[in-house]
C-alpha atoms as an extended CHARMM CRD file, in Angstrom:
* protein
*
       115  EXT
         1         1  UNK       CA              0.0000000000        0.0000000000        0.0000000000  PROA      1               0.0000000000
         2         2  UNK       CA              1.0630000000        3.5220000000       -0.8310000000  PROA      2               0.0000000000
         3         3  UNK       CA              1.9110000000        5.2250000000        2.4190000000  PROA      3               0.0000000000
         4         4  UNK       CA              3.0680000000        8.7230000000        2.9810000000  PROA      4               0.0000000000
         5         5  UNK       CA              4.6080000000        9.3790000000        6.6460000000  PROA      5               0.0000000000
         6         6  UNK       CA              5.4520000000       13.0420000000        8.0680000000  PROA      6               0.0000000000
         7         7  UNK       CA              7.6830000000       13.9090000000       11.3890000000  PROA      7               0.0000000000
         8         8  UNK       CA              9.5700000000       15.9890000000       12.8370000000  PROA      8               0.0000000000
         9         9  UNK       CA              6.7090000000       18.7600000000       14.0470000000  PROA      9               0.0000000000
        10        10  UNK       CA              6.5110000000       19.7780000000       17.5870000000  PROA      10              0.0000000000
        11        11  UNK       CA              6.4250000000       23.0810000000       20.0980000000  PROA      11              0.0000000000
        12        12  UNK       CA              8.6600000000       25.6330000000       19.0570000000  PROA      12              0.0000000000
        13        13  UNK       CA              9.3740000000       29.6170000000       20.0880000000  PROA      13              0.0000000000
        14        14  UNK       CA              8.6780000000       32.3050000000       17.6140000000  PROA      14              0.0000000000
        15        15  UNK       CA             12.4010000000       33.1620000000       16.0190000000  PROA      15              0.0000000000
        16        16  UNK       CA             12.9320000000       29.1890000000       16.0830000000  PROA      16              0.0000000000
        17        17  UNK       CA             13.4240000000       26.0990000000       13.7220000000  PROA      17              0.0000000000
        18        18  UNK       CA             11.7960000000       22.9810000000       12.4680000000  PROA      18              0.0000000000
        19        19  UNK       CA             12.5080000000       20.4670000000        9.9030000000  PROA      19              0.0000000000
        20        20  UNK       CA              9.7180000000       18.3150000000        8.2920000000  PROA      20              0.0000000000
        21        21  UNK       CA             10.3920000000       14.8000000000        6.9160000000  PROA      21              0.0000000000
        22        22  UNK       CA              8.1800000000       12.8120000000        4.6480000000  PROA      22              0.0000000000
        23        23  UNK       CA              8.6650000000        9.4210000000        3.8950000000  PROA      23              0.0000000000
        24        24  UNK       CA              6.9540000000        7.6060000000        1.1040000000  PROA      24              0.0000000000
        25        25  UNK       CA              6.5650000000        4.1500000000       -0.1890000000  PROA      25              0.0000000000
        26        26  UNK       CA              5.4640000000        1.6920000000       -2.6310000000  PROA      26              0.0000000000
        27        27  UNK       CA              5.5740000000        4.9410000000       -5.1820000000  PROA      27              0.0000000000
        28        28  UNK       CA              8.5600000000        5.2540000000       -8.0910000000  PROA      28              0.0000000000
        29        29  UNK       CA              9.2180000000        8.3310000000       -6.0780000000  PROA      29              0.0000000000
        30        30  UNK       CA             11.5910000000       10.3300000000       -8.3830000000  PROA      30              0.0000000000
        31        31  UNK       CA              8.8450000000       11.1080000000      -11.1600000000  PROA      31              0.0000000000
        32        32  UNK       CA              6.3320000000       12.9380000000       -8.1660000000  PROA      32              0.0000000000
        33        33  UNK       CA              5.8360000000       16.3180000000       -7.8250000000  PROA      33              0.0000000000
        34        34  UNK       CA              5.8430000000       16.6580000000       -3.7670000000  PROA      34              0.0000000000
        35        35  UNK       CA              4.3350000000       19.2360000000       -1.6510000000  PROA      35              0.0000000000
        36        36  UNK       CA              3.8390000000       20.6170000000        1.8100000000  PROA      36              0.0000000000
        37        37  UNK       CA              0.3190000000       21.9380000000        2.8080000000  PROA      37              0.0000000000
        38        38  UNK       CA             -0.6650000000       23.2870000000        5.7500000000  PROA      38              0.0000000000
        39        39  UNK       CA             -3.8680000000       23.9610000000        7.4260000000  PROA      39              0.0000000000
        40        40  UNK       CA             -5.6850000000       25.6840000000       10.5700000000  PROA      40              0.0000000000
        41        41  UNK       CA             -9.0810000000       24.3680000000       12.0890000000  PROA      41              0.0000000000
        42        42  UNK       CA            -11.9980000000       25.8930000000       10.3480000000  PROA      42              0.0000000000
        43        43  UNK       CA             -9.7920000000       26.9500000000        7.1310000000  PROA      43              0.0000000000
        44        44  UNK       CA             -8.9530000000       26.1340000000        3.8680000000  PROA      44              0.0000000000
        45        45  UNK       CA             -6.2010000000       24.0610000000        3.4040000000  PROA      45              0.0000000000
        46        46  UNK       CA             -2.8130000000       26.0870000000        1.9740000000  PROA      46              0.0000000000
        47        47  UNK       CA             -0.3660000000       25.4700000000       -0.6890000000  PROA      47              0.0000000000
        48        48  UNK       CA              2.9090000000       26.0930000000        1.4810000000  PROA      48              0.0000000000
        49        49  UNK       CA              6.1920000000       24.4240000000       -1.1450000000  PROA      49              0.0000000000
        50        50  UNK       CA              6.5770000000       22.7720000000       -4.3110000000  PROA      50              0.0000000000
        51        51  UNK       CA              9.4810000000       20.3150000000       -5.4330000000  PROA      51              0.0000000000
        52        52  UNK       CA              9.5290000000       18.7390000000       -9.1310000000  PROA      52              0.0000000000
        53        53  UNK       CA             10.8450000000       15.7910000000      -10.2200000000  PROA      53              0.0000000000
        54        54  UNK       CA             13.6080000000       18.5070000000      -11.6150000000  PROA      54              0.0000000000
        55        55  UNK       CA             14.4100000000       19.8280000000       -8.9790000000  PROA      55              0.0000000000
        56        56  UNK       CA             12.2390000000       23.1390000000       -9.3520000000  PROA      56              0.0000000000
        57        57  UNK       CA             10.7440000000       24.9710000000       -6.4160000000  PROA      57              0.0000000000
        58        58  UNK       CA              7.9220000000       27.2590000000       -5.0300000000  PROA      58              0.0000000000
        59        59  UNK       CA              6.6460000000       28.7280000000       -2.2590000000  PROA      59              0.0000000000
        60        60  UNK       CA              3.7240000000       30.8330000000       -1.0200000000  PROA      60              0.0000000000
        61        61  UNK       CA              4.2780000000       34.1740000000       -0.5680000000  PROA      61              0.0000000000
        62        62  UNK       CA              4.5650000000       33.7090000000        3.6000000000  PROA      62              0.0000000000
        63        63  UNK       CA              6.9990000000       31.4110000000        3.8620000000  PROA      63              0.0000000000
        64        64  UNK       CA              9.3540000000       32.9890000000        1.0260000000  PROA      64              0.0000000000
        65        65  UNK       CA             13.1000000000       33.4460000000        2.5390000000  PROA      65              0.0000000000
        66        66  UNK       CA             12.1430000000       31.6430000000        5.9560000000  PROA      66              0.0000000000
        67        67  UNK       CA             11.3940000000       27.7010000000        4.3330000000  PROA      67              0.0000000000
        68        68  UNK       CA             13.0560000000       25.8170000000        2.0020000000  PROA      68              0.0000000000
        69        69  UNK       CA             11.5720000000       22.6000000000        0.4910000000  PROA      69              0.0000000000
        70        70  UNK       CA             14.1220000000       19.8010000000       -0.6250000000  PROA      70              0.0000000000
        71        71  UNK       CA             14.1650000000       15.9320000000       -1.8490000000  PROA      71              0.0000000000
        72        72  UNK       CA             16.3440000000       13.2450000000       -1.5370000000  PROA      72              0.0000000000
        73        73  UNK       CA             15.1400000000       10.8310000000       -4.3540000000  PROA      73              0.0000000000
        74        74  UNK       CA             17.7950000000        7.8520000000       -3.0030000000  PROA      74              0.0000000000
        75        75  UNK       CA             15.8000000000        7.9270000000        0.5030000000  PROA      75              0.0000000000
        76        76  UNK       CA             12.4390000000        8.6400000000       -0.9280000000  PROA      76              0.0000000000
        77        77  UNK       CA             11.9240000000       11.6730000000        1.2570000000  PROA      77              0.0000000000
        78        78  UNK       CA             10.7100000000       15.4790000000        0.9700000000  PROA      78              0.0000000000
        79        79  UNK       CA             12.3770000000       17.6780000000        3.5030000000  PROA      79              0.0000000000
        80        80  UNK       CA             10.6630000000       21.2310000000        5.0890000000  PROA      80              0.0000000000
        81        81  UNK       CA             13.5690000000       23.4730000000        6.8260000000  PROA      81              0.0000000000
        82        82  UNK       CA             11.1130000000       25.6760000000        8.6800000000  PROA      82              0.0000000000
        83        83  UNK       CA             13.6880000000       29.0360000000       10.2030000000  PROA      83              0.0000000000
        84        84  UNK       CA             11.8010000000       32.4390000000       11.5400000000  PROA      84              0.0000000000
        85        85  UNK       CA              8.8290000000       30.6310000000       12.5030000000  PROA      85              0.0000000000
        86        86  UNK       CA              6.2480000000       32.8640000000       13.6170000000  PROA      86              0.0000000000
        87        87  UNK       CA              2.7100000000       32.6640000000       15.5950000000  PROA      87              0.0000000000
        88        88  UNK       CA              0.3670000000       32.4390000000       12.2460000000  PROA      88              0.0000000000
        89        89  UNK       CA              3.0180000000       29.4430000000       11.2070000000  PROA      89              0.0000000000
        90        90  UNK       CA              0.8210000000       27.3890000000       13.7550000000  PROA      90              0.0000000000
        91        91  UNK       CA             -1.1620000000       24.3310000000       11.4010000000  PROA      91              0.0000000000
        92        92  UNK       CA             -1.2590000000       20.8400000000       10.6680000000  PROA      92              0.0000000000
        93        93  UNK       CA              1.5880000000       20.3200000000        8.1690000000  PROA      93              0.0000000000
        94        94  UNK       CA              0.7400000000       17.5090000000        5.1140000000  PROA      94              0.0000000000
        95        95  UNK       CA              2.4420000000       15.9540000000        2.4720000000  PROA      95              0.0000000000
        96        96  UNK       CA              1.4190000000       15.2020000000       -0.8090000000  PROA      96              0.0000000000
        97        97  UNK       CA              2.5820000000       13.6350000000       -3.7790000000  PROA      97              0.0000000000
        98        98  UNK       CA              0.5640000000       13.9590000000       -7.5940000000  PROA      98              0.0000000000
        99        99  UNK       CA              2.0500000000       12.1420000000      -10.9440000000  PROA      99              0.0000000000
       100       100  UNK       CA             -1.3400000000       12.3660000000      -13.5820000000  PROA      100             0.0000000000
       101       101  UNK       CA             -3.9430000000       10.5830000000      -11.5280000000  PROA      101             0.0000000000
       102       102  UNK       CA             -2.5040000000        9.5700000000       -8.8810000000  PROA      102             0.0000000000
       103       103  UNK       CA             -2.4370000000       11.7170000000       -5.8210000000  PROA      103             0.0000000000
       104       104  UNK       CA             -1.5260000000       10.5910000000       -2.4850000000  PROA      104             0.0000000000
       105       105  UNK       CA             -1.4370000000       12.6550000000        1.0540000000  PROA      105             0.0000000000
       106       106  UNK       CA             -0.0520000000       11.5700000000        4.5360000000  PROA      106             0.0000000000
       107       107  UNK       CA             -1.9020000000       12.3120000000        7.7170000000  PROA      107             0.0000000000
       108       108  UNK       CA              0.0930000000       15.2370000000        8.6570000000  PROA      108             0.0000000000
       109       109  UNK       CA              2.1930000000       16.5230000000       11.9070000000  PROA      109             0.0000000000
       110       110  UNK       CA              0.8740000000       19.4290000000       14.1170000000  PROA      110             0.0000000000
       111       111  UNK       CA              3.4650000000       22.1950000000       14.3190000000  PROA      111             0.0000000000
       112       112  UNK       CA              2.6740000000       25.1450000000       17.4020000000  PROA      112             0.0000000000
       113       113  UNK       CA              4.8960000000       28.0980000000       17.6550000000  PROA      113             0.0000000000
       114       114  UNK       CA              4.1560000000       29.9830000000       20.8760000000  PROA      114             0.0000000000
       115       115  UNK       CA              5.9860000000       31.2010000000       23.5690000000  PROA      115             0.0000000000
């Protein structure tokens, strides 16, 4: 069975770091597009990073210059560095991973930045 598996969220300060890890399975993981989503209770879910099977990369406009989204294709993981985290960072944090029909998401890790 295709499984996707996120870790690495937690309690953190405002100012501090996080990195995300997503490790999938049972997928020929180099030819998926991975991403990170993130969501609050009550909201939409967000588009936070994107990662092609090229290497290319986006980001929403809030994260820009504090995240960085990266793969290693050998290990079958998707990597979130997470620096300057801030109050309004606070979500559930989900992985996803899309190749023409297929579309697969993990269950997500809850990351809290308060003081």
């Amino acid at each position: 069975q295709v499984q996707l598996v996120e870790s690495g969220g937690g309690l953190v300060q405002p100012g501090g770091s996080l990195r995300l890890s997503c490790a999938a399975s049972e997928i020929t993981f180099n030819i998926y597009t991975m991403h990170w989503y993130r969501q609050v209770p009550g909201q939409q879910r967000e588009l936070v990073a994107t990662i092609t099977s090229t290497q290319s990369t986006n980001y929403a406009d809030s994260v820009k210059g504090r995240f960085t989204i990266s793969r290693d294709n050998a290990k079958n993981t998707v990597y979130l560095q997470m620096n300057v985290l801030k109050p309004e960072d606070t979500a559930v944090y989900y992985c996803n991973a899309r190749f023409y029909r297929s579309d697969y998401w993990g269950k997500g890790t809850l990351v809290t930045v308060s003081s």
